[in-house]
N, CA, C and O atoms as a GROMACS GRO file, in nm:
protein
  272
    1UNK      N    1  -0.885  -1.309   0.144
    1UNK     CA    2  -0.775  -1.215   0.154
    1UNK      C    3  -0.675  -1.237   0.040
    1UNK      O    4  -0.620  -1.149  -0.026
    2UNK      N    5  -0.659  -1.384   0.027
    2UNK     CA    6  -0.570  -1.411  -0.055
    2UNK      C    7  -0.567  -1.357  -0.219
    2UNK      O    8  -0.460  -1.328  -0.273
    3UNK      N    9  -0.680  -1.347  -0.280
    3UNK     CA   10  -0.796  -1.277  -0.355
    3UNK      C   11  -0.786  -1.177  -0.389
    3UNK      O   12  -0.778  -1.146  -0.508
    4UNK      N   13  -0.782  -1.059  -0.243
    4UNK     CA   14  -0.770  -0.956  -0.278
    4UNK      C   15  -0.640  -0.885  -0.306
    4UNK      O   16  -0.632  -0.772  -0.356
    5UNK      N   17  -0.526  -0.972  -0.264
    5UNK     CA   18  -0.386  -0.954  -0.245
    5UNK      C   19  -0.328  -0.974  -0.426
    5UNK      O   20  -0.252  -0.905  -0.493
    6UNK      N   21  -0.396  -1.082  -0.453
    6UNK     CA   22  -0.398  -1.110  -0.593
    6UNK      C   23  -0.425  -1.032  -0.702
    6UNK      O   24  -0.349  -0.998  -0.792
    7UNK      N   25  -0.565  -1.003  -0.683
    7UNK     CA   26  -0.593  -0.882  -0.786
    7UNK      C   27  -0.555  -0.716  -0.777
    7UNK      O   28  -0.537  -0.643  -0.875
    8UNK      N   29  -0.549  -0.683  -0.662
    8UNK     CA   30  -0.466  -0.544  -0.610
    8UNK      C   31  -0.320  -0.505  -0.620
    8UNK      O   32  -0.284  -0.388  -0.629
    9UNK      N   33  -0.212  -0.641  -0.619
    9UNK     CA   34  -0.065  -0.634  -0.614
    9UNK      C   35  -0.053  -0.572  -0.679
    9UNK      O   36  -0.010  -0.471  -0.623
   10UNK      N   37  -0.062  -0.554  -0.787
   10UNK     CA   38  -0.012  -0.458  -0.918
   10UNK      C   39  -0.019  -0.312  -0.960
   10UNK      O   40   0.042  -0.231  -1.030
   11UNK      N   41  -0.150  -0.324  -0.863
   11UNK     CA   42  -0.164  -0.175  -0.885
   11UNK      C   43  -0.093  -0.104  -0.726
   11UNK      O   44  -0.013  -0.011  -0.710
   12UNK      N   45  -0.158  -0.190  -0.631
   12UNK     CA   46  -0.016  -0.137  -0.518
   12UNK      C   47   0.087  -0.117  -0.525
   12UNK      O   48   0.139  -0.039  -0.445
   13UNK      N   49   0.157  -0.176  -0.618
   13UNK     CA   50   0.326  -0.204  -0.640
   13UNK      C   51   0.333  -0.056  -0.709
   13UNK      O   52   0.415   0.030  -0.676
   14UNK      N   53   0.228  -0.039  -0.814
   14UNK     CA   54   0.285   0.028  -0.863
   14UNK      C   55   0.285   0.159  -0.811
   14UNK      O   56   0.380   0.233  -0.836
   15UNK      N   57   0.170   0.205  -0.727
   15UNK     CA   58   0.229   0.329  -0.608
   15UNK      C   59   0.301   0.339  -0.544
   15UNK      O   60   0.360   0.444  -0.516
   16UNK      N   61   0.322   0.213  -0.494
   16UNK     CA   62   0.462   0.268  -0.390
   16UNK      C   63   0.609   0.227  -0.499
   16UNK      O   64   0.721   0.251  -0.454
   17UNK      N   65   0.600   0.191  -0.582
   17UNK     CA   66   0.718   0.207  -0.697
   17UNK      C   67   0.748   0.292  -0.709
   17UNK      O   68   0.870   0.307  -0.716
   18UNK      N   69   0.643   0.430  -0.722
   18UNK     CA   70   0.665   0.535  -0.782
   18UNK      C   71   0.676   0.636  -0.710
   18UNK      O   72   0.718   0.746  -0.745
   19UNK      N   73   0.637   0.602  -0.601
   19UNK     CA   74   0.622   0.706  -0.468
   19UNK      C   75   0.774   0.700  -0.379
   19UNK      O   76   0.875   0.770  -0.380
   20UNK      N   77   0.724   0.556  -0.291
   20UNK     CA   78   0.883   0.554  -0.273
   20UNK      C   79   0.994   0.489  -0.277
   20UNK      O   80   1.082   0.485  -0.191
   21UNK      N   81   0.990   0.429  -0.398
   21UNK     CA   82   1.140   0.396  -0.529
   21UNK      C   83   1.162   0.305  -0.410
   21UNK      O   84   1.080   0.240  -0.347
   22UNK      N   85   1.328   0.318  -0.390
   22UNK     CA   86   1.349   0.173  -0.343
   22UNK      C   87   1.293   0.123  -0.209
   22UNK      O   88   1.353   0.030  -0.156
   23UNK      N   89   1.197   0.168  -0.156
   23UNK     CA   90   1.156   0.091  -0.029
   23UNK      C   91   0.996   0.121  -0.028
   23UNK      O   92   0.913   0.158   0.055
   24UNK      N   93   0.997   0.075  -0.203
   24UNK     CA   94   0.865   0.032  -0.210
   24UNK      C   95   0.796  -0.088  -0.141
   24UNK      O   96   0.678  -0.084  -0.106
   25UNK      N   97   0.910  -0.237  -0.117
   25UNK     CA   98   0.911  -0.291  -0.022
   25UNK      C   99   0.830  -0.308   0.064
   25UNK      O  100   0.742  -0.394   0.076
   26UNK      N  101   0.868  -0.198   0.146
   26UNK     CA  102   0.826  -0.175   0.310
   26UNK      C  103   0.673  -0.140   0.304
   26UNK      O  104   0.584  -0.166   0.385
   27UNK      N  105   0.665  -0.059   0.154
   27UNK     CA  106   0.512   0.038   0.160
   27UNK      C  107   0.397  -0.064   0.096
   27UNK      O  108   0.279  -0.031   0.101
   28UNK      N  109   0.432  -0.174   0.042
   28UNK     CA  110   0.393  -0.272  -0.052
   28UNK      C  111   0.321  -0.349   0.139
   28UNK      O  112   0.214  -0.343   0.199
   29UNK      N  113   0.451  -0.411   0.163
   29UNK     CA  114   0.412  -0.526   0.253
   29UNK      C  115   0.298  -0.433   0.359
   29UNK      O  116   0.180  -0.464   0.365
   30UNK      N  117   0.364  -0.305   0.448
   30UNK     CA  118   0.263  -0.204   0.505
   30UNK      C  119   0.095  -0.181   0.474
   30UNK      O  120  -0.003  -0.168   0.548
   31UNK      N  121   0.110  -0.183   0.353
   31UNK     CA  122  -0.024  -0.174   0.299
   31UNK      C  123  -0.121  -0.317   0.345
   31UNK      O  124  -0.221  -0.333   0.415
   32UNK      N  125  -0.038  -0.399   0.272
   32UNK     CA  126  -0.192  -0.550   0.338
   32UNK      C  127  -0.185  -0.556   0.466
   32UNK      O  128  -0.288  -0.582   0.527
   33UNK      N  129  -0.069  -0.534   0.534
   33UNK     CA  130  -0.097  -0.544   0.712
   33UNK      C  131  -0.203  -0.451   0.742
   33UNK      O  132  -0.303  -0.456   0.814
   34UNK      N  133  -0.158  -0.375   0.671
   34UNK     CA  134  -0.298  -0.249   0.732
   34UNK      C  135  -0.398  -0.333   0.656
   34UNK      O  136  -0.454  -0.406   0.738
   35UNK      N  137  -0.433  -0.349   0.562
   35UNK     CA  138  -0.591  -0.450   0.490
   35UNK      C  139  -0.626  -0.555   0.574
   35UNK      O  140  -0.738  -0.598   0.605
   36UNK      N  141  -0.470  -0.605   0.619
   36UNK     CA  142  -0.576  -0.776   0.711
   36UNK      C  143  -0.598  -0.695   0.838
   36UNK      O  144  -0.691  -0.747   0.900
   37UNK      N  145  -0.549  -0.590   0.899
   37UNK     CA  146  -0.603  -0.517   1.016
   37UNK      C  147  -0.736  -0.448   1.044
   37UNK      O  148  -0.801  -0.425   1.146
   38UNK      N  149  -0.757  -0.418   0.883
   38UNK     CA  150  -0.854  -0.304   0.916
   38UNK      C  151  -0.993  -0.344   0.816
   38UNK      O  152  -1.099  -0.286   0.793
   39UNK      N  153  -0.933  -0.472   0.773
   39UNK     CA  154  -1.055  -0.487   0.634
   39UNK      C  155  -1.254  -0.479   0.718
   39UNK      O  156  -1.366  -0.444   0.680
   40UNK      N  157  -1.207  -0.519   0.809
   40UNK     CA  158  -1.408  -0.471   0.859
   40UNK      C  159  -1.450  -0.337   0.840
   40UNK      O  160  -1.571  -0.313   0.832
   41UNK      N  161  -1.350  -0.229   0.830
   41UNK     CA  162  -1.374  -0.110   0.812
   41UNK      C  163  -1.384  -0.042   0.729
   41UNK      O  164  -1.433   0.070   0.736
   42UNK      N  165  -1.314  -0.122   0.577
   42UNK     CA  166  -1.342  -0.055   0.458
   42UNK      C  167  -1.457  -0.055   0.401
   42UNK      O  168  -1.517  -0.157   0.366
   43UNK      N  169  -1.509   0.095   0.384
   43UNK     CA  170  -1.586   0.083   0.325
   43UNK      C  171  -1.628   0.158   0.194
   43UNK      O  172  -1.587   0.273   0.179
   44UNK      N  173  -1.714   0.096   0.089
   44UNK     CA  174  -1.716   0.160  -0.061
   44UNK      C  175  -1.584   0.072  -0.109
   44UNK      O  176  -1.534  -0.019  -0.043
   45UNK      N  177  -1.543   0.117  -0.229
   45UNK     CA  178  -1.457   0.083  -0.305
   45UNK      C  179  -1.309   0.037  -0.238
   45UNK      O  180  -1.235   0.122  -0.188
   46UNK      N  181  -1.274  -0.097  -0.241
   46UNK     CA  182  -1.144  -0.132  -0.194
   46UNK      C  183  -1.045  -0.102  -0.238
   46UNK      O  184  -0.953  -0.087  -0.158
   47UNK      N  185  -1.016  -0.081  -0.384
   47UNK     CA  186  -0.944  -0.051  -0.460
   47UNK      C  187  -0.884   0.106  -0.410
   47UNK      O  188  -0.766   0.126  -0.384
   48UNK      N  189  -0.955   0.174  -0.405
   48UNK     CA  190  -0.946   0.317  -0.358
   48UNK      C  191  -0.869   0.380  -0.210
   48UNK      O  192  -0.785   0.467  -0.186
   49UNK      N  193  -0.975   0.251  -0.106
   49UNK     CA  194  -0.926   0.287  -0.004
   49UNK      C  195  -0.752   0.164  -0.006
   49UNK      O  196  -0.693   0.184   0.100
   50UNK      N  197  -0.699   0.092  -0.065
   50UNK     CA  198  -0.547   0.032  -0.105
   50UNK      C  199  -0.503   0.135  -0.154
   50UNK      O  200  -0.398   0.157  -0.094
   51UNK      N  201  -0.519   0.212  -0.228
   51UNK     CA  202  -0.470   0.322  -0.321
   51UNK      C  203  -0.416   0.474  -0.234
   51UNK      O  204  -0.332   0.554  -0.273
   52UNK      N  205  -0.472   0.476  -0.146
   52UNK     CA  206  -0.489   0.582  -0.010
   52UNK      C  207  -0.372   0.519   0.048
   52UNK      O  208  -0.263   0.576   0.036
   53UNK      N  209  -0.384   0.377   0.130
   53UNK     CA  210  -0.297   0.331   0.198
   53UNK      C  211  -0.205   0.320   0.164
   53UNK      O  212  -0.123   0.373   0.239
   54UNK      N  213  -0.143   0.248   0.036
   54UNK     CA  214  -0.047   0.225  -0.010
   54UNK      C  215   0.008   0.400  -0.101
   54UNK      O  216   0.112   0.394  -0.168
   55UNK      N  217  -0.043   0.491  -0.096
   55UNK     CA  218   0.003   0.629  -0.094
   55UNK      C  219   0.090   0.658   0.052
   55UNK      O  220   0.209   0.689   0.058
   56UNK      N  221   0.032   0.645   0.124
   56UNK     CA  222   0.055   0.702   0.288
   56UNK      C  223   0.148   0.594   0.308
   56UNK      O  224   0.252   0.645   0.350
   57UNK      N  225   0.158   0.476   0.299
   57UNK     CA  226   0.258   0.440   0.344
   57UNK      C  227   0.381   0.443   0.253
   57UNK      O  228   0.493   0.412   0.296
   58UNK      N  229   0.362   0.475   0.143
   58UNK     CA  230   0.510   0.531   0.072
   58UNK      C  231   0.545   0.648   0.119
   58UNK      O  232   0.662   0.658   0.158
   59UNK      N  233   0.475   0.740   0.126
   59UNK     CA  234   0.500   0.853   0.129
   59UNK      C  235   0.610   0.836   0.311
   59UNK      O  236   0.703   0.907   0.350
   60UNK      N  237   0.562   0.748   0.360
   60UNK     CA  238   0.564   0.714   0.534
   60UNK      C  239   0.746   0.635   0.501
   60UNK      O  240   0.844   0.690   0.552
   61UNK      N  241   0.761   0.512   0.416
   61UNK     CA  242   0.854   0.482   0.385
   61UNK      C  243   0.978   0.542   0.312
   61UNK      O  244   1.093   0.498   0.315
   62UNK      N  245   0.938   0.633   0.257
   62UNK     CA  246   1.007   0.696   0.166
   62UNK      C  247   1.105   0.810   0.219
   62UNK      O  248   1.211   0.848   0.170
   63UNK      N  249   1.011   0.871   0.381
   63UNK     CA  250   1.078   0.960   0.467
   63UNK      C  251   1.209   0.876   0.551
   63UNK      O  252   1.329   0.898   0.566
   64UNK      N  253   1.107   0.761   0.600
   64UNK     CA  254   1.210   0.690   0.687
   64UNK      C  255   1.334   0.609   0.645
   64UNK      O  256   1.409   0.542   0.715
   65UNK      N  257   1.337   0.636   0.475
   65UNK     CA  258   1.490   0.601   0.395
   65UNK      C  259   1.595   0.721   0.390
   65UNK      O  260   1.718   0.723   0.396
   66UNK      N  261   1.508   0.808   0.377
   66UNK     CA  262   1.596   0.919   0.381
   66UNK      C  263   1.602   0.990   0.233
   66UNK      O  264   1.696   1.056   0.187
   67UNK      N  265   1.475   0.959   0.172
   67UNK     CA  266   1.506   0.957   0.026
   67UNK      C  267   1.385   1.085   0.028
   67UNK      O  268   1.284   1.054   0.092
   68UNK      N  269   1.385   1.224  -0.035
   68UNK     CA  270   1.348   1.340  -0.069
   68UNK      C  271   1.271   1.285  -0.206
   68UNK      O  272   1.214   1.364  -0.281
   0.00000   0.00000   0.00000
């Protein structure tokens, strides 16, 4: 896990950076909870399905700041 947290951070960060600005935070940490929850289920490309998650949960964080 530790591994995958490693080589993925960066590109996670940088979706929810851009998605939802200051409480990228929330959408950053959201994202691996959902990975250590759900990792038996990914399947195909990991990168892709982080990229999905960490979309949805900015998009998810970004409402619940109040930020348009």
């Amino acid at each position: 896990f530790e591994l995958l947290v490693r080589r993925h951070a960066d590109a996670v960060w940088a979706v929810c950076r851009r998605v939802a600005r200051q409480d990228a935070d929330d959408a950053f940490q959201a994202t691996f909870v959902a990975l250590s929850r759900k990792a038996g289920a990914v399947r195909g490309c990991v990168a892709g399905w982080l990229y999905r998650v960490a979309y949805h949960a900015s998009l998810k964080a970004r409402r619940a700041g109040g930020v348009t």
